[in-house]
N, C-alpha and C positions, 0 to 999 in steps of 0.2 A: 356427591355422596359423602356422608360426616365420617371420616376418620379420625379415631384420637390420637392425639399428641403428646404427652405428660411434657418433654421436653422443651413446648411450648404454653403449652396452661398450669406449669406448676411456677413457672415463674412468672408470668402475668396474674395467677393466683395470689401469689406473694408480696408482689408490688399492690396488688388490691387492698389486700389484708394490713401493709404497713402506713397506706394511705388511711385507711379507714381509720387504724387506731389513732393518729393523730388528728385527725377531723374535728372528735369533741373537744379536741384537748385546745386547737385554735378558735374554733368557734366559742366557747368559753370566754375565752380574752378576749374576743372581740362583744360580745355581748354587752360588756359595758358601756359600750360607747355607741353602739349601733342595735337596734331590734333586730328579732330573728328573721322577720317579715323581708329586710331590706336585706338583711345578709343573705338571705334566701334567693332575693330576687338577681342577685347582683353575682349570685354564683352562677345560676341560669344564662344572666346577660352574657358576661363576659365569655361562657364555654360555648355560648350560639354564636358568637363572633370568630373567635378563634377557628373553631371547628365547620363553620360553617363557610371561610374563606379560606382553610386548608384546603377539605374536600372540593368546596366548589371549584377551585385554582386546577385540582389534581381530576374533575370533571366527573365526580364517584356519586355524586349526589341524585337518589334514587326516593323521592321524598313518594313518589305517586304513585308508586308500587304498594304501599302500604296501606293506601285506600283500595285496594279492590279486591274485589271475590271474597273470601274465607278469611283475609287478614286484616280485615278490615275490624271487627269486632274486637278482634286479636291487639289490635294498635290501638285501638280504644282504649280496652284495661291496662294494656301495659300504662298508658301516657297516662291515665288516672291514677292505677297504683304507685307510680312514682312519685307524681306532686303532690301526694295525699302523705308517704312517706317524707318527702324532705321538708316540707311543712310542718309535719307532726313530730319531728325529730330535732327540729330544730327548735320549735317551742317548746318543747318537754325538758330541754336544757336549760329552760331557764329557772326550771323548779331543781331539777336531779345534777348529781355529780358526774362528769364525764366516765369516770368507773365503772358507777351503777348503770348510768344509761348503757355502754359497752356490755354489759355482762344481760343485763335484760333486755335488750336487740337479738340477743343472741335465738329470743325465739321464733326470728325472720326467718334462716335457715330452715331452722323443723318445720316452721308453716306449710314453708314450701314444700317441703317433703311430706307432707300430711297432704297437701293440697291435690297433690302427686297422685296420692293412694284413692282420694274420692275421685276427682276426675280423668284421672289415666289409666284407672283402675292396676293399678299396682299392689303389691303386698308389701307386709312389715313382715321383716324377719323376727325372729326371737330377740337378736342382738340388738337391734333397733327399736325393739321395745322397750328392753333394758337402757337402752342411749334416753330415751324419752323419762321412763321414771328416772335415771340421774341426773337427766335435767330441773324437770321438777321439785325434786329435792333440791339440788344446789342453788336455787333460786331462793328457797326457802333458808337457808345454811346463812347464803350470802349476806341476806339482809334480816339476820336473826338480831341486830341491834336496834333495827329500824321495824322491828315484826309489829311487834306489840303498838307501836304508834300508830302503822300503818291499820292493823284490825283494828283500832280503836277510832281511828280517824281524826286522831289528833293531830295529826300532823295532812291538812290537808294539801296544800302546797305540793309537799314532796309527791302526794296519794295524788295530785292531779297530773301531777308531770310523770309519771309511773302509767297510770293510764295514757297518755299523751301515745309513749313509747310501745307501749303493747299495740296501738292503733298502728304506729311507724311499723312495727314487726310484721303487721298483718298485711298492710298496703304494699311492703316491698315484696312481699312473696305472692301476691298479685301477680305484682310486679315481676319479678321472676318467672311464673309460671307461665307467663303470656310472653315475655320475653323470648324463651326458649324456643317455642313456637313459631316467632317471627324471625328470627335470625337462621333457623334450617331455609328459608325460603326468600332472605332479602342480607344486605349484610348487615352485621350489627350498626354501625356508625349513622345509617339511615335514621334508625331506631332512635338512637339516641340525640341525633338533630332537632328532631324532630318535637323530641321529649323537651329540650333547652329550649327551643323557641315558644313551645307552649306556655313552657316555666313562664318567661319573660314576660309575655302579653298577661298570663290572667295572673303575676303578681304585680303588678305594675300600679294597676289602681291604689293597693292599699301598700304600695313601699312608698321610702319616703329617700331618694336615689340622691339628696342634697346632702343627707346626714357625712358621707366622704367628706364633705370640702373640710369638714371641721375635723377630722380624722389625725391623731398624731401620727409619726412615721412608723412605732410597731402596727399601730390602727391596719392603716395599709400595708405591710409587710404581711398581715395574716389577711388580709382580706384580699391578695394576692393571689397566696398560697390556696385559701379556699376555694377559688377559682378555679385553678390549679389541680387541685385535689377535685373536683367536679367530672376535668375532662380528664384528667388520667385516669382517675381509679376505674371510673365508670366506661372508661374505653378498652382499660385491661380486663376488666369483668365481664363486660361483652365477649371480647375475641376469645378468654380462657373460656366460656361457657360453648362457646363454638367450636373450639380443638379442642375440649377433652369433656369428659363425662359431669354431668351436674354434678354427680355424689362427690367425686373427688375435688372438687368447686368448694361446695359446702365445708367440706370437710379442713379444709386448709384456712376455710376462713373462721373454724372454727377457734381458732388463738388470735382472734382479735381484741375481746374482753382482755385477755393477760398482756399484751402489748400494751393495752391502753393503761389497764392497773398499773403497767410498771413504770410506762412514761409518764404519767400520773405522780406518782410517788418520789419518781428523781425529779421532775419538776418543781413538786411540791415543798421537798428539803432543798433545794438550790434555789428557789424563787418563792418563797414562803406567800407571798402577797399575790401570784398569778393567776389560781385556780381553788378552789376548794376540792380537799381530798376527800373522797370517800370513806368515814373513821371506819374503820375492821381492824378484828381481832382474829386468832389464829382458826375460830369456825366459818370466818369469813372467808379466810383465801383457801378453807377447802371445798369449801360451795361453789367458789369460782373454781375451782380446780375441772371440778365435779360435772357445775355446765360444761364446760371445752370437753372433758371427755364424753360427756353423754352426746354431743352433737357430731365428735367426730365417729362414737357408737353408731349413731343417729345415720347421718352420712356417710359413711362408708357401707351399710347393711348387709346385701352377703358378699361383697370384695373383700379384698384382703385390704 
């Protein structure tokens, strides 16, 4: 029976959330030297090994449960909307600033919780309406320097890597919503086994898994951590979605954008040559403000 926890999912929340805002910020730096494709694939690899001879050692591994009866379609979408997310997220980086991309992910969350309302038939509060129109707007706020390019389409590049992300947004809350569904009934870590080894095999064809030999030593210090950052986050995100309530999930990961801005920024002035910052002005960081609170409006709906 699901009881909640906060005690347990606000810190695994957290851990999620600090993982996540560093994510664009390494993948970034490593882009130069490697495709997103291989970086991709090599994040999958390495967390199907790890993870696959922890549990199997500790004898937890429950892969065949997931094929049957009712969770079977359920484990479809999930394993679709993931690879379809970290694919799309990771190419759209190659056009967008770790920032921006941060700040327009953010409308993975709401998906979910829209997705929520068609298929679970759930309601919108008042307040979570009001969460949704201040998202919209600060979206709009955020990239008020980059508007006018974008409607014009003059800047295509950036306008394809923008869509990239909206795609990433939509496939994770897929993701998500199928998610939720299979872990009341299996445990999360199945799930996500399961997800790595899929990654593995249908990126395999088109990575190019020799690019590493030539790797300098930050090369592989981030291409590590991204690893890393695969099986943690996406391990604390499962079990906090299992002890405690989606909305308050969503909600906490709603300060992921501003982690990412901020490590961004001091990255940026301490290692001027590492990443490209997102240029904003004072309408900028209240767009971003604006998203985070409309999503934890969003997310929270009628809780306190």
């Amino acid at each position: 029976m699901y009881q909640s926890n906060w005690k347990v999912g606000l810190p695994l929340a957290l851990t999620t959330a600090f993982l996540w805002a560093l994510l664009p910020i390494a993948m970034k730096g490593l882009i130069a030297d490697m495709d997103s494709t291989t970086i991709t694939w090599y994040r999958f690899f390495g967390a199907a090994i790890f993870a696959g001879l922890w549990y199997g050692w500790r004898r937890e591994l429950e892969l065949g449960n997931l094929f049957r009866g009712k969770l079977l379609p359920y484990t479809l979408l999930a394993v679709g909307g993931l690879l379809g997310n970290y694919i799309a997220y990771a190419t759209g980086l190659n056009y967008i600033t770790p920032g921006a991309l941060q700040v327009l992910i953010q409308l993975a969350p709401l998906l979910l919780l829209i997705f929520s309302v068609i298929w679970l038939g759930e309601r919108f509060s008042p307040r979570q309406w009001v969460g949704v129109s201040m998202v919209c707007i600060g979206l709009a706020l955020f990239f008020n320097l980059r508007l006018a390019e974008l409607v014009q389409g003059e800047n295509r590049e950036y306008l394809f890597g923008v869509g990239l992300v909206v795609i990433a947004a939509v496939t994770w809350a897929v993701y998500g919503l199928f998610q939720k569904k299979i872990v009341a009934e299996s445990r999360p870590h199945n799930l996500l086994i399961l997800i790595y080894l899929a990654g593995t095999l249908c990126f395999l064809p088109v990575a190019k898994p020799a690019l590493a030999l030539s790797l300098p030593p930050l090369g592989w210090a981030l291409l590590l951590f991204l690893t890393a950052n695969t099986l943690i986050a996406y391990g604390a995100f499962a079990k906090a979605m299992a002890s405690w309530e989606a909305s308050r999930v969503s909600a906490t990961l709603a300060l992921v954008p501003l982690m990412t801005l901020a490590l961004s920024s001091l990255i940026g002035a301490l290692w001027p040559g590492y990443i490209e910052v997102e240029p904003m002005n004072w309408i900028s960081w209240i767009g971003a403000f604006a998203v985070v609170i409309g999503s934890l409006l969003a997310a929270i709906g009628r809780g306190r």
